[in-house]
KEFI-687660 format. One record per residue (C-alpha): residue number from 1; chain; x, y, z. Coordinates in steps of 0.5 Angstrom, whole numbers, m for minus. Example, Ala and Ser with C-alpha at 12.3 -4.5 7.8 and 13.67 -1.06 7.14 Angstrom:
BEGIN
REC num cadena    xx    yy    zz
REC   1      A    25    m9    16
REC   2      A    27    m2    14
This chain:
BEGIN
REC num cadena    xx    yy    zz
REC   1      A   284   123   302
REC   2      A   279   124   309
REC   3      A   277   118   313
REC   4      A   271   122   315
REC   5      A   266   123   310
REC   6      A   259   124   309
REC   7      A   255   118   309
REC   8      A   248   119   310
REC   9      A   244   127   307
REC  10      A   237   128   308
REC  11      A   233   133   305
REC  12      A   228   135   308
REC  13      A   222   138   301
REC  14      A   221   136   295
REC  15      A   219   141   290
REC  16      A   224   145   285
REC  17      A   229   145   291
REC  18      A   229   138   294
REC  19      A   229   135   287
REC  20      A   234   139   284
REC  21      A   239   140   291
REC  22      A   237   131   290
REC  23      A   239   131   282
REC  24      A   245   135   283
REC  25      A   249   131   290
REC  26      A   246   124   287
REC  27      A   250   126   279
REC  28      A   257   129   283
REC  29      A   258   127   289
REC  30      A   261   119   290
REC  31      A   255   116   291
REC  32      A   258   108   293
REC  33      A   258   109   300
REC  34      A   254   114   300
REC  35      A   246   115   303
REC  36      A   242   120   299
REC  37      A   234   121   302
REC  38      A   230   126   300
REC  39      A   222   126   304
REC  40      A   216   130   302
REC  41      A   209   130   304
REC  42      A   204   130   299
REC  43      A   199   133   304
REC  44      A   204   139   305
REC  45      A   205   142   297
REC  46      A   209   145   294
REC  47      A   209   153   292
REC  48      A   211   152   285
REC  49      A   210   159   282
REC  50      A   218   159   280
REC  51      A   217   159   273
REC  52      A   221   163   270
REC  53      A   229   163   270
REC  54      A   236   166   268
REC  55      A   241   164   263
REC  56      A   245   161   270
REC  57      A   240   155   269
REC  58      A   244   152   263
REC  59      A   249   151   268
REC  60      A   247   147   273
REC  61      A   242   143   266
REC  62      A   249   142   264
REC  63      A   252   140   270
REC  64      A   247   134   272
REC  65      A   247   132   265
REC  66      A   240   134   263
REC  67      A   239   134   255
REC  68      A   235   140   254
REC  69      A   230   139   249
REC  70      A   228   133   253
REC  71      A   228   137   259
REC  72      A   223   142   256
REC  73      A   219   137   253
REC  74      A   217   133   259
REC  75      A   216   141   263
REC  76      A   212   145   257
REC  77      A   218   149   257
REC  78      A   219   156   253
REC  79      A   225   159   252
REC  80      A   226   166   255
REC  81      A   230   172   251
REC  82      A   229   178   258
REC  83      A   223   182   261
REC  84      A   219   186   259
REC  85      A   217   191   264
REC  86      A   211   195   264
REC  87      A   210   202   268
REC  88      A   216   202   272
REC  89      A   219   208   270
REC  90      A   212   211   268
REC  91      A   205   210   268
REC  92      A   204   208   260
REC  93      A   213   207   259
REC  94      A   216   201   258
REC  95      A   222   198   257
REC  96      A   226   191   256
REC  97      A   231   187   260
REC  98      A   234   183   256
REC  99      A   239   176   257
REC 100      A   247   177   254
REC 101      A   250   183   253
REC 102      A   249   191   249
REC 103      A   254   191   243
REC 104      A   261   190   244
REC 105      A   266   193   248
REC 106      A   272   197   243
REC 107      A   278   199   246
REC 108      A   277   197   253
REC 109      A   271   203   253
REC 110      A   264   198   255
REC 111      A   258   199   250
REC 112      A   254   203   253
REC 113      A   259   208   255
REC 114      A   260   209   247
REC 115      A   252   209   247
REC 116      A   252   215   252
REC 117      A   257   218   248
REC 118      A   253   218   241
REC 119      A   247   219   244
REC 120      A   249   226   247
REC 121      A   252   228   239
REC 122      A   244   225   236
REC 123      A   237   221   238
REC 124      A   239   214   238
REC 125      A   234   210   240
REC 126      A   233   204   246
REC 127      A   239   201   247
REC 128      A   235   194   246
REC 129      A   237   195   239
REC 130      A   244   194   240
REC 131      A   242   188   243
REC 132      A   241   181   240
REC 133      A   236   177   245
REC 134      A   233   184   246
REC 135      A   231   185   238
REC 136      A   230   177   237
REC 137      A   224   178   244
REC 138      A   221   184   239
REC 139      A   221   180   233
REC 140      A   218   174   238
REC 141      A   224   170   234
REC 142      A   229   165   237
REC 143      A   234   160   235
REC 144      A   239   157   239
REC 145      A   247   159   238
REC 146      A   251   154   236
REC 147      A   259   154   237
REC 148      A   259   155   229
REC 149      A   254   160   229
REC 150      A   255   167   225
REC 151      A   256   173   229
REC 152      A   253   177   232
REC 153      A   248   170   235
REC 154      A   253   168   239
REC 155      A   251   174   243
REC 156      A   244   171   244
REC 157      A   243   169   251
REC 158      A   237   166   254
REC 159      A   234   162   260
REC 160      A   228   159   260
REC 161      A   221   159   262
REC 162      A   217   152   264
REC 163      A   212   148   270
REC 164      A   216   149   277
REC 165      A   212   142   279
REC 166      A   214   138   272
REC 167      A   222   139   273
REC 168      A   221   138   280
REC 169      A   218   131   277
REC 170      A   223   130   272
REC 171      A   229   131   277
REC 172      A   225   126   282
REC 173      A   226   121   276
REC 174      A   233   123   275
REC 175      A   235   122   281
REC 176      A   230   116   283
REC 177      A   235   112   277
REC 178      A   241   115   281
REC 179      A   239   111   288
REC 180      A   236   117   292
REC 181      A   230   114   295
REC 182      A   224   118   296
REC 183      A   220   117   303
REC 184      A   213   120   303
REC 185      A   212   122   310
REC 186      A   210   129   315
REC 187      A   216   130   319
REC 188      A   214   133   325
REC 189      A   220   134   331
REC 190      A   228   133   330
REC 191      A   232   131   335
REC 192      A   240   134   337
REC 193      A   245   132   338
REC 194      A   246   134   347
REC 195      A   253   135   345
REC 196      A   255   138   338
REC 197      A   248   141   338
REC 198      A   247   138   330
REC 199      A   241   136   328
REC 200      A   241   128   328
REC 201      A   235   125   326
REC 202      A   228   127   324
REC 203      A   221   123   326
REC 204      A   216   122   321
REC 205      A   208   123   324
REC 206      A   207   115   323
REC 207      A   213   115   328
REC 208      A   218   113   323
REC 209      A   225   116   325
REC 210      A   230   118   319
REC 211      A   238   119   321
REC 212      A   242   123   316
REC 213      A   250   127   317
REC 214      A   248   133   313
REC 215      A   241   136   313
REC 216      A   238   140   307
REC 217      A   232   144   310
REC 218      A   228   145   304
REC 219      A   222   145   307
REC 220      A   220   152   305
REC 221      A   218   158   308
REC 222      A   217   155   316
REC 223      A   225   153   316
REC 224      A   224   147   319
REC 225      A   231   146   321
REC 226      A   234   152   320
REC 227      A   229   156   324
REC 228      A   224   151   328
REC 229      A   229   147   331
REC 230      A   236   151   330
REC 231      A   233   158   332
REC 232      A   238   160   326
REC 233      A   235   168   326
REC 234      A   231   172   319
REC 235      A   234   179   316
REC 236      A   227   182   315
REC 237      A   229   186   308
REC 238      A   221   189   308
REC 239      A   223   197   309
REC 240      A   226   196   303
REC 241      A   222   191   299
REC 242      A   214   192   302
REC 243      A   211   187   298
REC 244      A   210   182   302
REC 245      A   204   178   299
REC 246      A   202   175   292
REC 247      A   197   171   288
REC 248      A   198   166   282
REC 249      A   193   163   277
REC 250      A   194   159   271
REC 251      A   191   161   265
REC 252      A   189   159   257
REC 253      A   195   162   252
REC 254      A   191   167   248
REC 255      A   196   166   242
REC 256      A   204   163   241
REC 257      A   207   163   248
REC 258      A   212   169   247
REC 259      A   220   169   248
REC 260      A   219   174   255
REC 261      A   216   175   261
REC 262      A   212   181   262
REC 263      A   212   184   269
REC 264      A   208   190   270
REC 265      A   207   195   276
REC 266      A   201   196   279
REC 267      A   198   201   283
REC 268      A   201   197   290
REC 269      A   206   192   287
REC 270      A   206   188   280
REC 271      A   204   183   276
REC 272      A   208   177   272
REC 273      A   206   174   267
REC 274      A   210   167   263
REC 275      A   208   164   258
REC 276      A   209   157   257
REC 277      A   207   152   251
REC 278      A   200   150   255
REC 279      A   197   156   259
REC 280      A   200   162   262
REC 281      A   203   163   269
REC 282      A   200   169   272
REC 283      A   201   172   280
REC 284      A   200   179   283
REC 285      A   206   181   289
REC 286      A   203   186   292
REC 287      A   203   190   300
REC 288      A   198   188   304
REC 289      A   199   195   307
REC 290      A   196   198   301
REC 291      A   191   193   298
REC 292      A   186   189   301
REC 293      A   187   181   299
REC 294      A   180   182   296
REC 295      A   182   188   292
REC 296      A   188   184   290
REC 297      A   184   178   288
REC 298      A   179   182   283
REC 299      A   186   186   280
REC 300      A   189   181   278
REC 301      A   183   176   275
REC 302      A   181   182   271
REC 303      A   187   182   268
REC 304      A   188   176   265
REC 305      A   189   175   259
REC 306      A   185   168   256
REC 307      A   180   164   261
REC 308      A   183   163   268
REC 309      A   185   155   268
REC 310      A   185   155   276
REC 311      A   183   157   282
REC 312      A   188   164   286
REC 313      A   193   161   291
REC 314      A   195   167   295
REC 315      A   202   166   298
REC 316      A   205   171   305
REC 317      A   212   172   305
REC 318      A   216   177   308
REC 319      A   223   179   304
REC 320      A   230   177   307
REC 321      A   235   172   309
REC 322      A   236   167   314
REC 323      A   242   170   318
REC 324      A   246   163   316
REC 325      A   245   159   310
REC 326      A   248   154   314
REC 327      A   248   152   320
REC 328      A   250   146   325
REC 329      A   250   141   320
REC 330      A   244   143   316
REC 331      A   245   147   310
REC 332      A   238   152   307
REC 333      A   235   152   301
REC 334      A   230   155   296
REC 335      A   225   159   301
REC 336      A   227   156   308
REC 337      A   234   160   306
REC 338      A   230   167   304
REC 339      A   226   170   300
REC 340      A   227   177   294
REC 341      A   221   176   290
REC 342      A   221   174   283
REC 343      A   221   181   279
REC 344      A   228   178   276
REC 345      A   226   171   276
REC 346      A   232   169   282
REC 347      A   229   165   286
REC 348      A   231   157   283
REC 349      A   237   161   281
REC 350      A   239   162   289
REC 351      A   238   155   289
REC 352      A   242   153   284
REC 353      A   248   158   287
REC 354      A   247   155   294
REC 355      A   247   148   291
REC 356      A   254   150   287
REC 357      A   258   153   293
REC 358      A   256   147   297
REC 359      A   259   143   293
REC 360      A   265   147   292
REC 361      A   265   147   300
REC 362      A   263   139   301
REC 363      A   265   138   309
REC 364      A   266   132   312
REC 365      A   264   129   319
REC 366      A   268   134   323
REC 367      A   264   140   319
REC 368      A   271   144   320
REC 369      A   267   152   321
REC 370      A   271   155   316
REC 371      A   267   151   311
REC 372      A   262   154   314
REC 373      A   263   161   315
REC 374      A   266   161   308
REC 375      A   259   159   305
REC 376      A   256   164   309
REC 377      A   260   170   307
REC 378      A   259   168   300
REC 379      A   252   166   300
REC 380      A   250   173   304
REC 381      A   254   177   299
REC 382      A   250   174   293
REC 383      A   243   174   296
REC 384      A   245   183   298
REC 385      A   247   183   291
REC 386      A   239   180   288
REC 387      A   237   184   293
REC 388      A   240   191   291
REC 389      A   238   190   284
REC 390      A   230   189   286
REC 391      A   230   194   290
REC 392      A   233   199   284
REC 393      A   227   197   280
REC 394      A   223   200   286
REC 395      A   228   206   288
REC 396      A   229   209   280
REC 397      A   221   209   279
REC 398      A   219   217   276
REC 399      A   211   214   279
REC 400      A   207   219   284
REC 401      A   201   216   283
REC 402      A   200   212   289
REC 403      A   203   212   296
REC 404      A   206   205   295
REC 405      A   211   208   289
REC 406      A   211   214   293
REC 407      A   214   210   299
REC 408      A   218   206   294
REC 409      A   220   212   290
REC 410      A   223   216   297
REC 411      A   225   211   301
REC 412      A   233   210   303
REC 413      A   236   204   300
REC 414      A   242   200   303
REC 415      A   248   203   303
REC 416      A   251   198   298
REC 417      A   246   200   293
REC 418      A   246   208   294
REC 419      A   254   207   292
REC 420      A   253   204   286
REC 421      A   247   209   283
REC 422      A   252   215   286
REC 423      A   257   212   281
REC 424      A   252   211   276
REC 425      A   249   218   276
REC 426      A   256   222   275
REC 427      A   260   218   269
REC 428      A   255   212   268
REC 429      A   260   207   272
REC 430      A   259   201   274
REC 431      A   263   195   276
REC 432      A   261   188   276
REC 433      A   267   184   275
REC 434      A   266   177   278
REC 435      A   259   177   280
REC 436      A   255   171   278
REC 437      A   249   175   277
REC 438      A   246   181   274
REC 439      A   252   184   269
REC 440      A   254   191   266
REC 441      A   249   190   262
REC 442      A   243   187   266
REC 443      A   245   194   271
REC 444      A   244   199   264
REC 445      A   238   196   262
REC 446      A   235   198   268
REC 447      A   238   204   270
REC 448      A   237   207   263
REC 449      A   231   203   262
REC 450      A   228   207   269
REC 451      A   230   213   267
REC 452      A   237   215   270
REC 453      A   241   218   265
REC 454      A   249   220   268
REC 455      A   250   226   267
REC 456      A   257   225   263
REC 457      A   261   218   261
REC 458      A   267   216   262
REC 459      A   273   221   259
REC 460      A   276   215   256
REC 461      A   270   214   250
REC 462      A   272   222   247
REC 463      A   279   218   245
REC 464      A   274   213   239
REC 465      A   274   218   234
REC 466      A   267   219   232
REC 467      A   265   218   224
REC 468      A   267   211   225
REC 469      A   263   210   232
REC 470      A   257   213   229
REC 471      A   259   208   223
REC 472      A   260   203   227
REC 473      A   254   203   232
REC 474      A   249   204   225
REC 475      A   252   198   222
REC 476      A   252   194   228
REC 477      A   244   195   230
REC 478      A   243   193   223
REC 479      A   246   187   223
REC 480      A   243   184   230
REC 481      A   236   187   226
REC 482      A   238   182   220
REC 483      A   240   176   224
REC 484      A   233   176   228
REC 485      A   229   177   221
REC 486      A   232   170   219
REC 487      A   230   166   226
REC 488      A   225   162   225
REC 489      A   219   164   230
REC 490      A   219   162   237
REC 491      A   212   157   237
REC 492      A   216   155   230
REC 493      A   222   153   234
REC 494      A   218   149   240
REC 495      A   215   145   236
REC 496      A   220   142   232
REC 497      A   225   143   237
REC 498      A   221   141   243
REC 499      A   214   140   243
REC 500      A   211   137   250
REC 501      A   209   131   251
């Protein structure tokens, strides 16, 4: 049992972030003798765009205790199948990412190397159809996978898609009952201590001083520990990824939420679109150097699908990473980390991996280096892995109708992207074994989706016999398609599982 623990943990932000880092550390850690302080400022803000997510969110629901139909309720949350992408490949084409995997696996031969193999011999159509979230996102049907479920729901995969302020507030209350207190303040200067060059306490504008061990600098994209004070360093990501502004608005829902987000490509970046059970989030991310913030203004109103609900709140950011997560005694999290942005909906997911690995690597006073470098290896290698699969999206374009995508579509790419897609191209290989996020499956959404078809597959799919494979993915398309036609409506589910309070 160590003699040194951490007493006092400050987070510095609220939002998504500070609540949820507030929610996790005040359920998991032993909190007896142990201090957890969370400041915000009201006058600051909050970015609070985050509204889409990935299925890894139900871990950290379950990890903190959350019911899950009281979390959407108390959010206008809506359940979430995949993306759909609109005019990346091409203008006009479109195609969907969706949640959990394409078929099954035989013979230790993947799916989609039996889904190449076929569709050399025959037309098949999208591999969507071999996909029960991608058929359940068509039909805008859901139902929720129970351990007794028949096959193949328990292949449905889904995450959500809800208010980024209304969770926060709904942690806030969690962990306010779990003994985090919550200051209001504007922090404004930090001091170090002389000798181990830790941060050491905080000072308020009203003059207040707040001491802590352990600081979680969620204080968005200044970075006001890790970067202001601590001079920690930012890995500027934007040759690979130019887009360096965006714009969000609210607007009314136009029909029943659907069970997906909608990304379309624009002539100079994209638009989302997420449908929750009260309106509709909507954004724009585009580069600056290729669309004047005015132009981009006039696209994305005039792209709205029911009336604009709130005024555009335009957003700066460049994409990348601060060179260490952690650094001293000060972990970053959410934007004070870095920025990839949200065409996958990573962005509360890379909050929700760093609070898990710091929990993993929780220190004690001593603040032993190789916890924190271990942290900082393994948080590098999941950020590089976000960012290859973005810049995928942009590399796979067939676009040449702006000098945006004809940047994108010629530009170099990370030497860790450009292998996978030479091992991709040739047998259709891909190895993600291990890899918290982005599967074979989400890779070959993307890659076939976009257009790049391997010139052969693996050997090892020739040995299947083919009657029975052809048989085999016949009857298996049918059975995702049936299932899906017996799934109560998306809207249908919300209002008797969840409807918003």
């Amino acid at each position: 049992m160590t003699h040194h623990p951490i007493r006092k943990i400050v987070i510095v932000g609220g939002g998504t972030a500070g609540w949820m880092a507030a929610a996790a550390f005040s359920t998991l850690l032993e909190t007896r003798a142990l201090e957890i302080t969370l400041i915000e400022s009201e006058e600051i803000g909050t970015v609070g765009v985050g509204e889409a997510t990935i299925p890894p969110l139900m871990a950290f629901n379950h990890m903190v205790g959350i019911v899950e139909d009281e979390f959407l309720a108390a959010s206008q949350g809506t359940f979430k199948l995949g993306i759909e992408f609109v005019g990346w490949g091409a203008p006009g084409e479109r195609y969907f990412h969706p949640f959990g995997p394409h078929g099954q696996d035989y013979r230790g031969v993947h799916f989609h190397q039996i889904y190449l193999r076929e569709s050399k011999r025959r037309a098949l159509p999208d591999i969507r159809e071999w996909s029960m979230s991608g058929v359940a996102a068509e039909l805008r049907r859901f139902a929720r996978p129970a351990p007794d479920s028949p096959m193949p729901l328990p292949q449905l995969s889904y995450a959500f898609h809800f208010d980024a302020g209304l969770y926060a507030r709904f942690l806030r209350s969690r962990s306010e009952q779990n003994g985090v207190r919550r200051i209001e303040g504007k922090i404004v200067d930090a001091t170090l201590d002389g000798a181990t060059g830790h941060v050491a306490s905080v000072r308020l504008a009203d003059g207040r001083t707040i001491e802590g061990e352990l600081f979680i600098d969620c204080s968005g994209f200044r970075g006001l520990l890790i970067e202001e004070k601590l001079r920690t360093g930012y890995e500027d990501w934007s040759r690979w990824l130019p887009c360096d502004r965006a714009i969000a608005v609210q607007s009314e829902l136009a029909g029943p939420p659907e069970p997906f987000t909608r990304c379309t490509a624009r002539a100079a970046g994209w638009q989302w679109r997420i449908p929750l059970q009260h309106r509709m989030g909507n954004g724009l991310v585009y580069s600056s150097a290729h669309l004047s913030r005015e132009a981009a203004e006039e696209l994305l109103l005039a792209n709205l699908e029911g009336a604009r609900l709130t005024e555009p709140r335009h957003l700066s950011f460049t994409a990348g990473r601060r060179r260490l997560a952690w650094n001293a005694n000060v972990v970053s999290l959410g934007l004070s980390s870095g920025f990839v942005e949200p065409l996958e909906s990573t962005s509360i997911h890379l909050v929700q991996s760093g609070i898990a690995k710091l929990l993993a690597l929780f220190p004690d006073r001593r603040f032993d280096p190789v916890e924190r470098e271990e942290y900082n290896r393994q948080m590098q290698d999941v950020f590089e892995d976000v960012r290859d699969f973005i810049i995928l999206h942009y590399k796979a374009t067939r676009r040449d109708d702006s000098d945006f995508w004809n940047y994108c579509r010629q530009m170099d790419v990370p030497e860790s992207l450009a292998g996978k897609l030479d091992l991709w191209r040739g047998k259709g290989r891909l190895f993600r074994e291990g890899r918290e996020l982005f599967g074979t499956a989400s890779w070959v959404a993307v890659l076939l989706g976009q257009g790049i078809v391997p010139e052969d597959h693996e050997p090892a799919a020739n040995a299947l016999d083919p009657a029975m494979i052809a048989d085999a993915l016949d009857k298996m398309r049918l059975s995702y398609r049936r299932m899906a036609e017996h799934m109560p409506s998306h809207g249908d589910f919300i209002a008797k599982a969840c409807p918003a309070r």
